[in-house]
N, C-alpha and C positions, 0 to 999 in steps of 0.2 A: 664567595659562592662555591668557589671548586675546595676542598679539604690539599693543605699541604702537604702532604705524603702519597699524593696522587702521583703515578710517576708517567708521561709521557715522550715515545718516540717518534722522531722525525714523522712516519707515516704514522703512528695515531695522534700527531698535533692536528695534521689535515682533517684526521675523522673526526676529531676533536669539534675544528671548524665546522664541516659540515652536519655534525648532528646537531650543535647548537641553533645550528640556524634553520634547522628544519623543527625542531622543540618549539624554537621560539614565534616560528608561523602557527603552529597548530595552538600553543596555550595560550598565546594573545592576539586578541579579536582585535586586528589593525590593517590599515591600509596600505598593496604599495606605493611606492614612491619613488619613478623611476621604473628600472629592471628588477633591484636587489634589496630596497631597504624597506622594512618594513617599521612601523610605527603604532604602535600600543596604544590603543586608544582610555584603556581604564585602569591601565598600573606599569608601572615602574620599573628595573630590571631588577631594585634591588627587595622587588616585593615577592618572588620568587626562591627558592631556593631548591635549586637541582642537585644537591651535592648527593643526594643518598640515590639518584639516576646514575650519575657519575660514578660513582661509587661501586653499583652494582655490575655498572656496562664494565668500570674496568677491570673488574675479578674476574668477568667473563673474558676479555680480552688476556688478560695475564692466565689464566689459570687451565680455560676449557682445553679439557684431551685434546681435541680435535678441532685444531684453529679454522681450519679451509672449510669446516661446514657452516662457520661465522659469516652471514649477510647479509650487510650494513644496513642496504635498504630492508631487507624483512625487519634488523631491527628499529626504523623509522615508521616504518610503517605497522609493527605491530606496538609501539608506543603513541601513535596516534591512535590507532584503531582502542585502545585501553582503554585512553582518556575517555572519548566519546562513549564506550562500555559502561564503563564507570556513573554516567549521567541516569541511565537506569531506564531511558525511554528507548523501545525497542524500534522507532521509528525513524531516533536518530541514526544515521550508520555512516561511517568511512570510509569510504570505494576505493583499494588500491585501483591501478589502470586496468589490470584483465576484468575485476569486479564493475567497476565504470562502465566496460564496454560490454559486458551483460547485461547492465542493470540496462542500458542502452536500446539492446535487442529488445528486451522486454517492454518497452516503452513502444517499441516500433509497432511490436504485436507480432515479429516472427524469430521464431529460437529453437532449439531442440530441449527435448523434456517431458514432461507429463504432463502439464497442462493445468495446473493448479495453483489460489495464491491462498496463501498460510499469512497468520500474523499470532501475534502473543494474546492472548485470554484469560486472565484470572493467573496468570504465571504459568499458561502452560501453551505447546505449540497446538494453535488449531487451525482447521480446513477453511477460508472466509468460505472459497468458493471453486468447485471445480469447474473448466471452462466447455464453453457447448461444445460436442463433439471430439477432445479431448481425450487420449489415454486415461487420462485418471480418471473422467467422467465414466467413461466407459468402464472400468473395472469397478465399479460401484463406490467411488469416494465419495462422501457425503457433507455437505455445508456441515461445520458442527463439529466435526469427526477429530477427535484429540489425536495427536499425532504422538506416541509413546518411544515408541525406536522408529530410526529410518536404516535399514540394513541393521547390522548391529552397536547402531551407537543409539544411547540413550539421550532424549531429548532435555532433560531436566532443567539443565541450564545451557541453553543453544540461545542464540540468537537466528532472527529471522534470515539475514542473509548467510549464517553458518549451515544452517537448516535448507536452504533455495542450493547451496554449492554440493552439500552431498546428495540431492534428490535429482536434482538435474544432470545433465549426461547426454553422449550421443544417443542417435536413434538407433536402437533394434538391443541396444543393453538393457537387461532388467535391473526393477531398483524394487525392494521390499518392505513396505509400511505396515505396524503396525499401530494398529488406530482402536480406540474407545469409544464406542460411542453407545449415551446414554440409554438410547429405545431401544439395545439388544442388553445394555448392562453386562458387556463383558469384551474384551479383546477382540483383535481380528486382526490377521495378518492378509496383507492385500499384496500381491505382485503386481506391479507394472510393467510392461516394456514401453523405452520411452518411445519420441515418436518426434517428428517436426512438428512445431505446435504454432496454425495459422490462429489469429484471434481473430474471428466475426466481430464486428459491429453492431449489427442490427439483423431483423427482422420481422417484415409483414403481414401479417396473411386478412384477410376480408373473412370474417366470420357471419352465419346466420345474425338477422333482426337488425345489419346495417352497423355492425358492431367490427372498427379497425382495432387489431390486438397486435398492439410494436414490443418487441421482444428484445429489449436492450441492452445486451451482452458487455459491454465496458465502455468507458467515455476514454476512448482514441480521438485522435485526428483526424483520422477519419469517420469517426460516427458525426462529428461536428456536419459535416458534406452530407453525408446517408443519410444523416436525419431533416435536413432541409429538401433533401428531394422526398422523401416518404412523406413528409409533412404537405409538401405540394400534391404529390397521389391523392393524399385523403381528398383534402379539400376539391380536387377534380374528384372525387367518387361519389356515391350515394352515402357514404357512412356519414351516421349520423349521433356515432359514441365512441370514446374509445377503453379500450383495457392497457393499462402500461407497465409491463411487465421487466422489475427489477430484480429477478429472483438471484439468484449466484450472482450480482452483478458486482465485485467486488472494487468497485470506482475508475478512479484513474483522475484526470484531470479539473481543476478545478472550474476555468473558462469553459470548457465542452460542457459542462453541466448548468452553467449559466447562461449561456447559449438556446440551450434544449428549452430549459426554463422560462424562453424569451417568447417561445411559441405560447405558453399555457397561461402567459400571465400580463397582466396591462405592464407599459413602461414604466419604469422608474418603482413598481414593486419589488420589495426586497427579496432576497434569493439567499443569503445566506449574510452570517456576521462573523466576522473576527475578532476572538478576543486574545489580543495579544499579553494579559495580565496583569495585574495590579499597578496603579497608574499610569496605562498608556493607554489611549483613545483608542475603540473600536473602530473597525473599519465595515462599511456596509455594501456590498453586492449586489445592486439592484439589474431586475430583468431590463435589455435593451432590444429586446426583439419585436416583434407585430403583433402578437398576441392572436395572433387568426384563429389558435387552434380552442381559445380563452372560452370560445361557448361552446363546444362541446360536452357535454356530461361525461365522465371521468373514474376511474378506477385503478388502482395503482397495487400490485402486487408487491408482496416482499415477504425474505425471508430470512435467515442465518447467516445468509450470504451476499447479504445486500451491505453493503457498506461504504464509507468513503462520501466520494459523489454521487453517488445512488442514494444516500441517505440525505443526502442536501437535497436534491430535485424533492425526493418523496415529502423531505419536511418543510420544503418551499410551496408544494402545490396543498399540500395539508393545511399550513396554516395562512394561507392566503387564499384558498378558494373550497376549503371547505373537503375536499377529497379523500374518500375515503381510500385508509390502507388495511388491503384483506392480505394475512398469510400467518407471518411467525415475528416475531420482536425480532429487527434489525442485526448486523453484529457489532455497532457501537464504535466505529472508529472514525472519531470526532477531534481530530488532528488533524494540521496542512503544516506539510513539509516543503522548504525549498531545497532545490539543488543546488550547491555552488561547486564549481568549478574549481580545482588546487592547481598547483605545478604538476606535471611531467603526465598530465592525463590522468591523473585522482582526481577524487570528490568528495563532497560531505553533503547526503541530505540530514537535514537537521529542521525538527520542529521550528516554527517558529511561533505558531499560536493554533490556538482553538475553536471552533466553530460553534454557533450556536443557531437555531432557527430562527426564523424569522420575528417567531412568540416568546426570542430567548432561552429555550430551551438547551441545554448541553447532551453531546449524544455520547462524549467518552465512557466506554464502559456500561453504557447504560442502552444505547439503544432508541432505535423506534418502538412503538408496541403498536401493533395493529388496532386497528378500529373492529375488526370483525379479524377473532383468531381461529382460522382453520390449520389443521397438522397434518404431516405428511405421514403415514405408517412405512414400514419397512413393506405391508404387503399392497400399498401402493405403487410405490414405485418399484417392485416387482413383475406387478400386474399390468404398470403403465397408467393408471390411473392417474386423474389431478385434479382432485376435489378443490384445491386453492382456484384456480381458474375456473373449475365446476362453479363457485359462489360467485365468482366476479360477475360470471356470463348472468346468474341469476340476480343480482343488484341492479348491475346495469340496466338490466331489461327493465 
């Protein structure tokens, strides 16, 4: 495996040790055993060959100017992070521990930053969604909005959480975007100052003709709660429709959307499917809730920025009770990632399959497309206007 003219000292026999065995956790999919031993589940030691790793690490070891800027962990962990680069899916990604425990905050729903989530598009970085109330909302970011430079790095070949580490930042520091976006057809450079960024849940409000409109900003942990009590509101109220507003909702968990879903839909109705890929059995997601909210007349909004789990509820109540979606085609991100836990406080989310709706539909890349498509102008949302929920209030009635 190692080439004989490899030459090794006392201290790099140890590093020696230790990067092998950190190599060998990351490139083979095996269990522990114990504390320390790990076990391969689909190949062999001798199905491998590291020599030209070896090879390179020890020219860098032997050779670089400046040995003391040499660190060992950056290089374990930027050979993991490689690997998983390498896969091509921008959904899989590598969390050294400071990364982990961001990706973490963000999960929580409190962090410092701008307030927006980004994902890859046609190979390029774009806006899913900026969050309500939000710096970034506030400076006029826009679902959609192709992200070109952030300060002056070019985005071309970023990855999503390389892209999340330079835009984010303490509060009251500016960070500078420029963004593309199609309905001006040219450039824009947008300043931010970041900001603490609380993520909402939800939101109610009682509109004329008996009409509840819930405004459902991300499937946290807490919307799981929010929305079982909003859901009791209605049903003590006189409403007697509701509007379901997924617009920037750029997802989040998979259960909180199945959950929600358990309101609108009889038990044991399907909610979402997994396709884990060519010969492995699907897995199906049926609603386990009351279904109280199940006769209601219904209308569901979306937009560019609807995605994830937002795209599941929308194409669970679509193709199980008929429900119309009024906005813009979805943004198509029809992937469920797990998270797993490594040593020393890393992680690896990693794809593990694909969603399809209910009626088997795939949304990778592709999207919802509305039932009835209304569009937002730039002198819309200038003016505050929102012809999308203008149509909804006009259906529903």
């Amino acid at each position: 495996m190692l080439k004989n003219n490899m030459r090794f000292s006392g201290k790099n026999f140890f590093i020696f040790i230790f990067l092998i065995s950190a190599i060998l956790i990351s490139f083979w999919f095996g269990s522990l055993v114990g504390t320390s031993r790990v076990e391969c589940k689909i190949c062999s030691p001798e199905d491998i060959d590291f020599s030209l790793f070896w090879e390179a690490y020890n020219q860098i070891q032997e050779k670089y100017s400046d040995p003391e800027d040499i660190d060992i962990k950056k290089i374990i962990y930027g050979a993991i992070a490689g690997m998983v680069k390498s896969i091509g899916d921008p959904y899989t990604v590598f969390f050294t521990p400071e990364e982990a425990r961001i990706f973490q905050e963000d999960v929580a729903g409190v962090f410092e930053g701008v307030g927006m989530e980004v994902g890859i598009r046609k190979g390029g970085l774009t806006v899913i969604s900026p969050l309500e109330g939000t710096p970034a909302q506030k400076a006029g970011i826009r679902a959609g909005d192709k992200i070109i430079k952030i300060n002056d790095v070019l985005t071309a070949d970023i990855t999503i959480d390389e892209a999340i580490s330079l835009i984010r930042g303490k509060k009251g520091t500016e960070v500078t975007l420029t963004v593309f976006r199609e309905k001006l057809e040219e450039t824009k450079e947008i300043k931010i100052i970041r900001g603490v960024i609380e993520i909402p849940s939800l939101e109610l409000k009682m509109l004329e003709n008996n009409i509840a409109y819930i405004k459902l900003y991300h499937f946290t942990e807490r919307a799981r709660f929010d929305f079982n009590e909003i859901a009791v509101e209605i049903l003590n109220s006189p409403s007697e429709k509701i509007i379901l507003d997924l617009r920037n909702n750029p997802g989040g968990f998979l259960g909180v959307s199945q959950d929600i879903a358990g309101w609108f839909l009889e038990k044991g109705e399907i909610v979402v499917i997994e396709d884990f890929g060519e010969g492995k059995d699907r897995k199906e997601y049926k609603a386990k809730g009351n279904g109280r909210l199940s006769g209601y007349p219904t209308v569901i909004l979306i937009n560019q920025g609807s995605a994830s789990a937002s795209e599941i509820l929308a194409g669970a109540l679509r193709d199980n009770r008929g429900i119309k979606l009024i906005g813009e085609k979805s943004f198509g991100k029809g992937s469920i990632q797990e998270l797993i836990e490594l040593k020393e406080g890393s992680s690896l989310k990693i794809t593990i399959a694909k969603w399809l709706t209910p009626n088997g539909d795939f949304i990778t890349d592709i999207g919802l497309a509305p039932d009835i498509t209304v569009e937002m102008t730039e002198e819309d949302y200038n003016e505050g206007r929102d012809p999308q929920l203008d149509k909804a209030i006009e259906i529903i009635k």
